[in-house]
PyMOL Python script that loads the backbone (N, CA, C, O; Angstrom):
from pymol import cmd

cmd.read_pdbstr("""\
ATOM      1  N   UNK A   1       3.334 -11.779  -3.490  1.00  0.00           N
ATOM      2  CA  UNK A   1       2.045 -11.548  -2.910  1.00  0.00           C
ATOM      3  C   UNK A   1       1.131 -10.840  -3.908  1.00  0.00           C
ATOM      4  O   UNK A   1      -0.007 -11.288  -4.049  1.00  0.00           O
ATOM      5  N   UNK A   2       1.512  -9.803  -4.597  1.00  0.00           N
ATOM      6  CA  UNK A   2       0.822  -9.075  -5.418  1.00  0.00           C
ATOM      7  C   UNK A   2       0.349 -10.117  -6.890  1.00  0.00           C
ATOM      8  O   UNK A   2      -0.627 -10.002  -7.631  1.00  0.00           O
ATOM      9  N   UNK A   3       1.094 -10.778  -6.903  1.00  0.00           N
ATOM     10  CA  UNK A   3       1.024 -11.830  -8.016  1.00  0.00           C
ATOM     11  C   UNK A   3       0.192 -12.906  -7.993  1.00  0.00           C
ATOM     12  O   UNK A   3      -0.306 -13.424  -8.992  1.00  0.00           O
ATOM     13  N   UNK A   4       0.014 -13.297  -6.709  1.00  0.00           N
ATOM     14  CA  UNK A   4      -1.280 -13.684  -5.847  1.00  0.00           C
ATOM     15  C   UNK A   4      -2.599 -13.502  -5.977  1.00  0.00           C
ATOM     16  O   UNK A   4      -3.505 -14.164  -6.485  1.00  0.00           O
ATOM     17  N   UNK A   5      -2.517 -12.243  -5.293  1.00  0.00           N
ATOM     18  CA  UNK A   5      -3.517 -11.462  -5.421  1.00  0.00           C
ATOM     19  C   UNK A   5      -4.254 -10.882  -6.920  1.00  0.00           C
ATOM     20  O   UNK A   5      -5.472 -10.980  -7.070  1.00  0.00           O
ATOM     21  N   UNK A   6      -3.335 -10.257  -8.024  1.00  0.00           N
ATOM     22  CA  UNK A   6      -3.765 -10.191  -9.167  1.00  0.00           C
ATOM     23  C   UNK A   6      -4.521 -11.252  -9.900  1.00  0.00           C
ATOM     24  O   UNK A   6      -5.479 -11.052 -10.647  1.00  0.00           O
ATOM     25  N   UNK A   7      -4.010 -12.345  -9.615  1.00  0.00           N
ATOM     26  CA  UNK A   7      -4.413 -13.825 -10.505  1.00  0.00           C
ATOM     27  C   UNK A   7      -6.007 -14.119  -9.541  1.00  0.00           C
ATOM     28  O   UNK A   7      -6.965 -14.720 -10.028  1.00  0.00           O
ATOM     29  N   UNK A   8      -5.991 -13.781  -8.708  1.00  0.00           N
ATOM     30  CA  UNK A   8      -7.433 -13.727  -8.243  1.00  0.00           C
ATOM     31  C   UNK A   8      -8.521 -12.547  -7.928  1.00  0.00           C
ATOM     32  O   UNK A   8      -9.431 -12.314  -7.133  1.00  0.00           O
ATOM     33  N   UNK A   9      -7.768 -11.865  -9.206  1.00  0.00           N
ATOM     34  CA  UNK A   9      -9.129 -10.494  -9.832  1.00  0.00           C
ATOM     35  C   UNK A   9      -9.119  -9.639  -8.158  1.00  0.00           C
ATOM     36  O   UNK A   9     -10.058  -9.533  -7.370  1.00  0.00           O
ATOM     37  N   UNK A  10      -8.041  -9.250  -8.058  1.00  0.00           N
ATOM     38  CA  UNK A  10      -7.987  -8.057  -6.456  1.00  0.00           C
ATOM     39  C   UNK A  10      -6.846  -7.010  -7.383  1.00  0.00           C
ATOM     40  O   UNK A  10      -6.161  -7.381  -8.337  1.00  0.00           O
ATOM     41  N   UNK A  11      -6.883  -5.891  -6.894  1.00  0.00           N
ATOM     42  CA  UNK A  11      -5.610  -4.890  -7.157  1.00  0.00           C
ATOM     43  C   UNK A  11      -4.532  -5.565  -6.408  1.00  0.00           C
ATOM     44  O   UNK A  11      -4.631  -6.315  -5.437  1.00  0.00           O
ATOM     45  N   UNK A  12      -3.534  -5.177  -7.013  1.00  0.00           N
ATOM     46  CA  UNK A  12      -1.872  -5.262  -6.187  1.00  0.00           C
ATOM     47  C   UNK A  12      -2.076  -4.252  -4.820  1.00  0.00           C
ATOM     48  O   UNK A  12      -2.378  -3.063  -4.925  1.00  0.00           O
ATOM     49  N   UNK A  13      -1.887  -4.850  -3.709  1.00  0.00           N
ATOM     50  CA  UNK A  13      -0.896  -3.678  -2.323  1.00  0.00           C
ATOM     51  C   UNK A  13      -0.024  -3.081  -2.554  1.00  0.00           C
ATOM     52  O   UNK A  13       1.017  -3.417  -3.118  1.00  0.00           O
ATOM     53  N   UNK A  14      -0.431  -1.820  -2.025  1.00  0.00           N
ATOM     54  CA  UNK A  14       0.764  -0.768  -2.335  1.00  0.00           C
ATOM     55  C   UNK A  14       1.141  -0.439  -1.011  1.00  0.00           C
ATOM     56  O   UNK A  14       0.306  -0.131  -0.160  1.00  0.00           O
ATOM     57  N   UNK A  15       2.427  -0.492  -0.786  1.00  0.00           N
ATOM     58  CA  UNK A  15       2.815  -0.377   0.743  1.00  0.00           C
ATOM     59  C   UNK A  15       3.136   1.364   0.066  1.00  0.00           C
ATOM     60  O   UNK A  15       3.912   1.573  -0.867  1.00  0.00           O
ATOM     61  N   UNK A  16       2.349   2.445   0.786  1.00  0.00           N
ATOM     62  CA  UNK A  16       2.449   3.703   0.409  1.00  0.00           C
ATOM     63  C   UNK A  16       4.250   4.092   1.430  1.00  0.00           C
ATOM     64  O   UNK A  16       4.915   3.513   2.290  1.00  0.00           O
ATOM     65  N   UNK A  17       4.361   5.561   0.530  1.00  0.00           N
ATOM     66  CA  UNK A  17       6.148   5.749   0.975  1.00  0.00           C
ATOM     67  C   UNK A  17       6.009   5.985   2.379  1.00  0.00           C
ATOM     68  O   UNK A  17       6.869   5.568   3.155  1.00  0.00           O
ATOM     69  N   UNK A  18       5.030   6.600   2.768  1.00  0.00           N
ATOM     70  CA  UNK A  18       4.737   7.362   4.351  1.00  0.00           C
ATOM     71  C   UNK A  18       4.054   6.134   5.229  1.00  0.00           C
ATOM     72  O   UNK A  18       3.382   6.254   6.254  1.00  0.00           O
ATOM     73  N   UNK A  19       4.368   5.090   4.631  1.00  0.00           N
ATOM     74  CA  UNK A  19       4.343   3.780   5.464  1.00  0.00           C
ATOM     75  C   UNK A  19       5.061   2.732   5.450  1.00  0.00           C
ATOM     76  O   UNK A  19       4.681   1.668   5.941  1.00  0.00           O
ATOM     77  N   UNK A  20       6.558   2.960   4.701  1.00  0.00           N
ATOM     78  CA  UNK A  20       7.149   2.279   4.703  1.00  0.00           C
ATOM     79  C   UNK A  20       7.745   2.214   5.746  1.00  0.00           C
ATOM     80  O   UNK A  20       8.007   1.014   5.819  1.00  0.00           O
ATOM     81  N   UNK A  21       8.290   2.855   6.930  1.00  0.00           N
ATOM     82  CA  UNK A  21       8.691   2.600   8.198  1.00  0.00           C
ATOM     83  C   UNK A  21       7.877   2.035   9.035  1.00  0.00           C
ATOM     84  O   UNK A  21       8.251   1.986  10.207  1.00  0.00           O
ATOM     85  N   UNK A  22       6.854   1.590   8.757  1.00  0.00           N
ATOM     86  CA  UNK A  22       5.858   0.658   9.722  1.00  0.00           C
ATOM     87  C   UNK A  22       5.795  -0.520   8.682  1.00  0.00           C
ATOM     88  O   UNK A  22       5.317  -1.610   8.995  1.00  0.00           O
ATOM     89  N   UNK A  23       6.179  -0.316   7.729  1.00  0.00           N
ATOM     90  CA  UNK A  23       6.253  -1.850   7.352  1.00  0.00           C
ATOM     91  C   UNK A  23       7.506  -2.353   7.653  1.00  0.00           C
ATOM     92  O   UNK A  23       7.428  -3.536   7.983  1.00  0.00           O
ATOM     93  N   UNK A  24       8.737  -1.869   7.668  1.00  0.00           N
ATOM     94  CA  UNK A  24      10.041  -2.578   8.057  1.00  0.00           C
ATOM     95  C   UNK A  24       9.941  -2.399   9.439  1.00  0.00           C
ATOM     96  O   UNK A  24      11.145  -2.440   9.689  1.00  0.00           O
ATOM     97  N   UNK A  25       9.350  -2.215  10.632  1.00  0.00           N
ATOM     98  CA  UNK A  25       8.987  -1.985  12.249  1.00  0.00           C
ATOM     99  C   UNK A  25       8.498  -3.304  12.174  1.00  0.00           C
ATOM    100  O   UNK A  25       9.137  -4.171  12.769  1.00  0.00           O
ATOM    101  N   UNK A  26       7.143  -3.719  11.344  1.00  0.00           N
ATOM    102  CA  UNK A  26       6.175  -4.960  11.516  1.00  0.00           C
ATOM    103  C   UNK A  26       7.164  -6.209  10.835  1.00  0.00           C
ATOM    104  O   UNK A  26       7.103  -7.399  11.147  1.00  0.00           O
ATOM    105  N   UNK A  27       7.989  -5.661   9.930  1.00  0.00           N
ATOM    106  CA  UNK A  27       9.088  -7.177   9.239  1.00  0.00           C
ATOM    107  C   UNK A  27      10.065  -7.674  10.517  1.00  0.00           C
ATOM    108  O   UNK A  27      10.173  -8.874  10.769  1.00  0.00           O
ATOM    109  N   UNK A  28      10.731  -6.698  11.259  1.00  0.00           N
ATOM    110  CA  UNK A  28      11.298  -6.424  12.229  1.00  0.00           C
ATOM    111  C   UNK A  28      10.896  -7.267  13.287  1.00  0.00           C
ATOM    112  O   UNK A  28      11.524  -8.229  13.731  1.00  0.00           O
ATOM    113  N   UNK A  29       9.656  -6.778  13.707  1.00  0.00           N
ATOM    114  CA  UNK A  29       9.300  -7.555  14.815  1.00  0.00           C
ATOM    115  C   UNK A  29       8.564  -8.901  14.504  1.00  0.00           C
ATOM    116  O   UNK A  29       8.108  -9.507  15.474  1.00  0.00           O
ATOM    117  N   UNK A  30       8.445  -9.285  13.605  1.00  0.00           N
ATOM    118  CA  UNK A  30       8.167 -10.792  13.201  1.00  0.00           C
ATOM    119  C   UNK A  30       9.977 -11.248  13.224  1.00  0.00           C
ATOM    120  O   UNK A  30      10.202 -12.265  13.879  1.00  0.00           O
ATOM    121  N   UNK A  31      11.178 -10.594  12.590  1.00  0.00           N
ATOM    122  CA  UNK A  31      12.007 -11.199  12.811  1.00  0.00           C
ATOM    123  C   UNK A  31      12.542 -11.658  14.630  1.00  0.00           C
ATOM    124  O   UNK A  31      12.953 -12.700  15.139  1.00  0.00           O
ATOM    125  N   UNK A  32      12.313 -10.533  15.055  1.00  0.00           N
ATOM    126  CA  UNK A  32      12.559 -11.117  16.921  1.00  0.00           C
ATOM    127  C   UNK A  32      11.552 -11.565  17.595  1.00  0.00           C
ATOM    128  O   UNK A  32      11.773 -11.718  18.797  1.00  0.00           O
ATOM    129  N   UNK A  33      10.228 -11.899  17.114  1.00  0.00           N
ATOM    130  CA  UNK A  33       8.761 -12.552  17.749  1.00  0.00           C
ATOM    131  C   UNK A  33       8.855 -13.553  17.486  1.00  0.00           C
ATOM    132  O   UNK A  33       8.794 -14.475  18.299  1.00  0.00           O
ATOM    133  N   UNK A  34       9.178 -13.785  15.282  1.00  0.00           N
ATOM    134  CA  UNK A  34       8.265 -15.140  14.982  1.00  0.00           C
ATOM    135  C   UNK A  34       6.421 -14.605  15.088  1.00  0.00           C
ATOM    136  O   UNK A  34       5.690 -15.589  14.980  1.00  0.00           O
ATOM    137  N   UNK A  35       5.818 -13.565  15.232  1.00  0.00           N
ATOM    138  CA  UNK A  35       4.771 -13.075  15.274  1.00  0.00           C
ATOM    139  C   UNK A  35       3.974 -12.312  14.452  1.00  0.00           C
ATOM    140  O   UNK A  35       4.117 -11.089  14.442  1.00  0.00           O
ATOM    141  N   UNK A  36       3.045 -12.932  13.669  1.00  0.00           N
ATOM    142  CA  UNK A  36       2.770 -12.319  12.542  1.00  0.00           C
ATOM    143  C   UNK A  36       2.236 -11.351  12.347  1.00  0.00           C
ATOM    144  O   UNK A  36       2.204 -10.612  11.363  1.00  0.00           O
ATOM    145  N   UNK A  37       1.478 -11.288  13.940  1.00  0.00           N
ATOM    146  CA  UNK A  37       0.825 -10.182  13.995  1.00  0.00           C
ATOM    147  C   UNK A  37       0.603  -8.495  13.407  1.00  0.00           C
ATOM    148  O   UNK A  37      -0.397  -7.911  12.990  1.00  0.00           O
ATOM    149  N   UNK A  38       1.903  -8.098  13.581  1.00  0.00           N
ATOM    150  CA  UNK A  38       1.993  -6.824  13.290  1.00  0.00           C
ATOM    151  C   UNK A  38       2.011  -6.774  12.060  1.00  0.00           C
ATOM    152  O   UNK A  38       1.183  -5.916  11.754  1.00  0.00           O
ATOM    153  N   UNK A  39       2.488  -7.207  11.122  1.00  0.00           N
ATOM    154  CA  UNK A  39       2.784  -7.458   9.547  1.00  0.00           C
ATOM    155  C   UNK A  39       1.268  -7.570   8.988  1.00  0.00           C
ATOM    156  O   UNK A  39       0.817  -6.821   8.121  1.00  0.00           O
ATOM    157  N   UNK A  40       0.478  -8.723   9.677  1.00  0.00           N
ATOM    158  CA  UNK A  40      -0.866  -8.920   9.125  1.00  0.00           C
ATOM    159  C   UNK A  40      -1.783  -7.420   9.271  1.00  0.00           C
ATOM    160  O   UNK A  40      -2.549  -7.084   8.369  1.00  0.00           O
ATOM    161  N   UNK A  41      -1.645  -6.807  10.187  1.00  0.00           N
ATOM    162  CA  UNK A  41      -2.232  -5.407  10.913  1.00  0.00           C
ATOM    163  C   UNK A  41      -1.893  -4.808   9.895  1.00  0.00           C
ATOM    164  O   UNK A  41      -2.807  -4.438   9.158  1.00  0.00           O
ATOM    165  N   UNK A  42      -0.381  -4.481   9.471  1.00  0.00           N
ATOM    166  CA  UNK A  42      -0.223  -3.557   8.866  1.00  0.00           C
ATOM    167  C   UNK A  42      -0.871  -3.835   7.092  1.00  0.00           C
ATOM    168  O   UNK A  42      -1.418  -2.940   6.446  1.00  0.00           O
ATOM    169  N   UNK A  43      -0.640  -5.267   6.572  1.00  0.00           N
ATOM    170  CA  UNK A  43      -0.923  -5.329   5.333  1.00  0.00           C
ATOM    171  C   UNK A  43      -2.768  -4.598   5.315  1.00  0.00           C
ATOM    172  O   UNK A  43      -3.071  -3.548   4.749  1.00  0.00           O
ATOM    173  N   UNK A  44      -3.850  -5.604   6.173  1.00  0.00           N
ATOM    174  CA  UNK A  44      -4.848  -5.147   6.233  1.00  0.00           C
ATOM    175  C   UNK A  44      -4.930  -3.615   6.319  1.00  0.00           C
ATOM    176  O   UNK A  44      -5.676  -3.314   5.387  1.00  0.00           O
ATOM    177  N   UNK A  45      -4.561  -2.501   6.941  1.00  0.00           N
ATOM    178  CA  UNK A  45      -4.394  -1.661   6.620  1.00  0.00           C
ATOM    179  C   UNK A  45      -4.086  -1.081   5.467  1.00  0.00           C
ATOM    180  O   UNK A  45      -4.681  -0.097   5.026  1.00  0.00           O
ATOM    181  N   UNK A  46      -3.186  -1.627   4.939  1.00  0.00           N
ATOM    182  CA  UNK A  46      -2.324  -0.692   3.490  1.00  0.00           C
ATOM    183  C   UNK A  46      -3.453  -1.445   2.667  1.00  0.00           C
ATOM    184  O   UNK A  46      -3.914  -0.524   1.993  1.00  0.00           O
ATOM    185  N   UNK A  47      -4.327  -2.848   2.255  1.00  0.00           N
ATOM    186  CA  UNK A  47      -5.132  -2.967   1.773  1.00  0.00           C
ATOM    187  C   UNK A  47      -6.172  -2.471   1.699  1.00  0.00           C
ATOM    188  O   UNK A  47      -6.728  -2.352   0.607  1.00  0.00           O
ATOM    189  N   UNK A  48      -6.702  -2.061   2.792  1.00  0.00           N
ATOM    190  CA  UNK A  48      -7.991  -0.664   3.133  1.00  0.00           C
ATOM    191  C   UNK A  48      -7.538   0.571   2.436  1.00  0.00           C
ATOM    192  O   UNK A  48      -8.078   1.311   1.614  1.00  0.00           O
ATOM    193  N   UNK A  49      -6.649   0.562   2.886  1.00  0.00           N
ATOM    194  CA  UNK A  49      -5.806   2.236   1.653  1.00  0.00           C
ATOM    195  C   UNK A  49      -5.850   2.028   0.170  1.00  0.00           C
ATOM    196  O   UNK A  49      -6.298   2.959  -0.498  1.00  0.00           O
ATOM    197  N   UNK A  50      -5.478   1.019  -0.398  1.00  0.00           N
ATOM    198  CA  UNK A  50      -5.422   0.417  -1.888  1.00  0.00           C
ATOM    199  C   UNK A  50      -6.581   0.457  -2.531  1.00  0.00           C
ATOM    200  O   UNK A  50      -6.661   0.996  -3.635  1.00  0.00           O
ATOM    201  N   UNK A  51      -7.749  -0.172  -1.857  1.00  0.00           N
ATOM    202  CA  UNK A  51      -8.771   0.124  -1.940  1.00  0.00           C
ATOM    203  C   UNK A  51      -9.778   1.079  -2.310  1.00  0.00           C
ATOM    204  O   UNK A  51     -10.479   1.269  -3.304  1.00  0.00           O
ATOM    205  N   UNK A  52      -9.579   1.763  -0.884  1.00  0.00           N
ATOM    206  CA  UNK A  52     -10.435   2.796  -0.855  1.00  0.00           C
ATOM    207  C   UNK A  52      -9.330   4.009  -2.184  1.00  0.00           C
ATOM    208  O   UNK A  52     -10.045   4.882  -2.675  1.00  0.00           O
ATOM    209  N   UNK A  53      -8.447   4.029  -2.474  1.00  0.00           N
ATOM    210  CA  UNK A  53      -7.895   4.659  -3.401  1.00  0.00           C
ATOM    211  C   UNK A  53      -8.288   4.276  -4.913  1.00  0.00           C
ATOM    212  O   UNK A  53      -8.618   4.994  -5.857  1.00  0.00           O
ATOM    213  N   UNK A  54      -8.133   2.877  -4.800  1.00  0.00           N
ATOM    214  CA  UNK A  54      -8.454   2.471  -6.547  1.00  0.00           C
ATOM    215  C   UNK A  54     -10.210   2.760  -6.876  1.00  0.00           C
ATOM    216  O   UNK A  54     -10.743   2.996  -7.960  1.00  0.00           O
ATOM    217  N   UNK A  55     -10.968   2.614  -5.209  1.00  0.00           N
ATOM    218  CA  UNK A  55     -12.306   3.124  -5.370  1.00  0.00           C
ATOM    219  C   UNK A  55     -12.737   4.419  -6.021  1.00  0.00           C
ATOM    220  O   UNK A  55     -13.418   4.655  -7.019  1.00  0.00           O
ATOM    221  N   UNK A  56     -12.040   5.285  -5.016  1.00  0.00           N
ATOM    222  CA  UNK A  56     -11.708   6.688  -5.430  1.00  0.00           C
ATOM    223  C   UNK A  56     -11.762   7.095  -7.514  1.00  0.00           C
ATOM    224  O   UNK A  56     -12.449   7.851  -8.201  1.00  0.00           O
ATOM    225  N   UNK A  57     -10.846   6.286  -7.762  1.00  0.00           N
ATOM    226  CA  UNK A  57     -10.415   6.299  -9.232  1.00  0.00           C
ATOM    227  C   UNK A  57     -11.395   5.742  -9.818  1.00  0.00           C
ATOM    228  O   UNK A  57     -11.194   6.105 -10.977  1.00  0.00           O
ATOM    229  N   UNK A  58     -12.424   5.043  -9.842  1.00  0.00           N
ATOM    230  CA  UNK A  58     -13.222   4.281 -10.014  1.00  0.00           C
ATOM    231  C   UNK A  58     -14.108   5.444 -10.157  1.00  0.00           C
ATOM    232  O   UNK A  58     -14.228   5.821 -11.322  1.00  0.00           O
ATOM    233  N   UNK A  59     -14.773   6.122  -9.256  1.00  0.00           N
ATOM    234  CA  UNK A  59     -15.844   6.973  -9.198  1.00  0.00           C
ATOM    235  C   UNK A  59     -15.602   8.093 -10.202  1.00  0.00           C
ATOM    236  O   UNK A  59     -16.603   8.683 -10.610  1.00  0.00           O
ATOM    237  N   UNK A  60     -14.343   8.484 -10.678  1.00  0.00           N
ATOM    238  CA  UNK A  60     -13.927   8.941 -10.948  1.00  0.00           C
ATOM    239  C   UNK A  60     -13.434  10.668 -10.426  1.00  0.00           C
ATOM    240  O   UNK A  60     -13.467  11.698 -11.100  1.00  0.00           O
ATOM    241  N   UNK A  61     -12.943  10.444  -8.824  1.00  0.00           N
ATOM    242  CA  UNK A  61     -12.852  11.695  -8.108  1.00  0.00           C
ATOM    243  C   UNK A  61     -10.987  11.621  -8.819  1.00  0.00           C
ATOM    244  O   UNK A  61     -10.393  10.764  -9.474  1.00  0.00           O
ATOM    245  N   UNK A  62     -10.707  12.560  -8.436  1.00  0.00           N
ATOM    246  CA  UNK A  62      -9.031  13.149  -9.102  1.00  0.00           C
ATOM    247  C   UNK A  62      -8.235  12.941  -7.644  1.00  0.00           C
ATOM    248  O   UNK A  62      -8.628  13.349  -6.551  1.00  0.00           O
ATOM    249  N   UNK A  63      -7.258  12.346  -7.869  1.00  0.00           N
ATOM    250  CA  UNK A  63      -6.376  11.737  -7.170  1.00  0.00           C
ATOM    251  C   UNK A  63      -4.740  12.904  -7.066  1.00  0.00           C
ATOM    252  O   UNK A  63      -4.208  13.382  -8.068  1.00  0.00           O
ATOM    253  N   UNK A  64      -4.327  13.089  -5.868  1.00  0.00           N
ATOM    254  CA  UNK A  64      -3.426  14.249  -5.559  1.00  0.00           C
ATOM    255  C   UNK A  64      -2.449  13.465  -6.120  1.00  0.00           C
ATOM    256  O   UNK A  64      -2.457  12.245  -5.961  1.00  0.00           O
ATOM    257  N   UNK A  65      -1.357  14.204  -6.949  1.00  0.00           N
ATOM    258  CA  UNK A  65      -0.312  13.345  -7.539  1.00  0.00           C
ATOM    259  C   UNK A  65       0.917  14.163  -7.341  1.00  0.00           C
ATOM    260  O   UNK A  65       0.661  15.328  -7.644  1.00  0.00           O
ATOM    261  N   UNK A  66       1.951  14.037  -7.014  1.00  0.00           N
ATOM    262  CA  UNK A  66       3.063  15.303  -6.844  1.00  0.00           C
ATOM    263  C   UNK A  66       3.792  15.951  -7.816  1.00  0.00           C
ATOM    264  O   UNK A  66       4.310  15.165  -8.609  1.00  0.00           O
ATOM    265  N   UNK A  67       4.006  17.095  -8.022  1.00  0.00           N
ATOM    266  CA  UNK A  67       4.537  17.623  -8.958  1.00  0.00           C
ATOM    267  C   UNK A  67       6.042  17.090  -8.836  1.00  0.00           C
ATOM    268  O   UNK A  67       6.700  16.889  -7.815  1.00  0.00           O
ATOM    269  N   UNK A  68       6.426  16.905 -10.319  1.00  0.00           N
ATOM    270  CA  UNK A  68       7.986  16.168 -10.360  1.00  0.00           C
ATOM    271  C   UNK A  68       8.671  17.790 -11.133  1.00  0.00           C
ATOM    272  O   UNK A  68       8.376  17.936 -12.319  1.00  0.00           O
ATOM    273  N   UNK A  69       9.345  18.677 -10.618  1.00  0.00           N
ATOM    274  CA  UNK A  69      10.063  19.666 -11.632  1.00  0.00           C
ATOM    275  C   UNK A  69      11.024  18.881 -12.528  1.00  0.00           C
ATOM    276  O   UNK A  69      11.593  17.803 -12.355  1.00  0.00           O
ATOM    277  N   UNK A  70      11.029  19.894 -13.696  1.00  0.00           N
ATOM    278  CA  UNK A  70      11.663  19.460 -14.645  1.00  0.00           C
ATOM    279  C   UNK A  70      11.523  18.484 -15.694  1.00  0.00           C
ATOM    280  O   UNK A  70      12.110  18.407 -16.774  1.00  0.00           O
ATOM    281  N   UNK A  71      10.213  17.400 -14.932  1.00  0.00           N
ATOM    282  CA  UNK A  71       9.167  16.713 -15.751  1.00  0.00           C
ATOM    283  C   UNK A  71       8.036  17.054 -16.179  1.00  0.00           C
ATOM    284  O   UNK A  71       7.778  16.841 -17.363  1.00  0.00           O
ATOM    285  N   UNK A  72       7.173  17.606 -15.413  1.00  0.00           N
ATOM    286  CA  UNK A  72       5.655  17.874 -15.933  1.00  0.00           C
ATOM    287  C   UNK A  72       6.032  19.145 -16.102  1.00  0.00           C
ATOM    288  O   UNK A  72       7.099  19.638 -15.737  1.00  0.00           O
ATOM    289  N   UNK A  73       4.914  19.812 -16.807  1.00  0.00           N
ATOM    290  CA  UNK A  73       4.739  20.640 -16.675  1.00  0.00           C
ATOM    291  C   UNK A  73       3.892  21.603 -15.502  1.00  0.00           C
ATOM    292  O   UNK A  73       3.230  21.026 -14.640  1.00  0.00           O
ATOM    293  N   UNK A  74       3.961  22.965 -15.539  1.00  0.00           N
ATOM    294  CA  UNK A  74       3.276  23.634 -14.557  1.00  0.00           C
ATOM    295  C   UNK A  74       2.217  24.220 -14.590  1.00  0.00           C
ATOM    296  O   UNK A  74       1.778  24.760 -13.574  1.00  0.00           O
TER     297      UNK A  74
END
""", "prot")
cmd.dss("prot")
cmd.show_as("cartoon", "prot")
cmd.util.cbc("prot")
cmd.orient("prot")
């Protein structure tokens, strides 16, 4: 999908970590529906997030990043 999407000048989707349990909920219930619904909901969503994030970077506002110990510094 992302490979898709790149080849037609869009950012890659980032299914963020604090949404990965609503993305395997929406894979889930397309597996016992057959219903795409929830999956499509959720991508449009995580695409509004991708977005409005790579926008963010764009303007050039500073983006919260987590400290890794033992890697970065402090």
């Amino acid at each position: 999908m992302n490979y898709y999407l790149m080849i037609h000048n869009h950012p890659p989707l980032i299914t963020y970590n604090e949404d990965k349990r609503m993305y395997y909920e929406s894979l889930q219930k397309y597996d016992e529906t057959e219903d795409l619904t929830p999956l499509y909901e959720f991508l449009k969503c995580e695409t509004e997030k991708t977005w409005e994030k790579m926008l963010d970077i764009a303007d050039g506002k500073k983006t919260g990043r987590k400290n890794l110990p033992g890697i970065t510094k402090t």
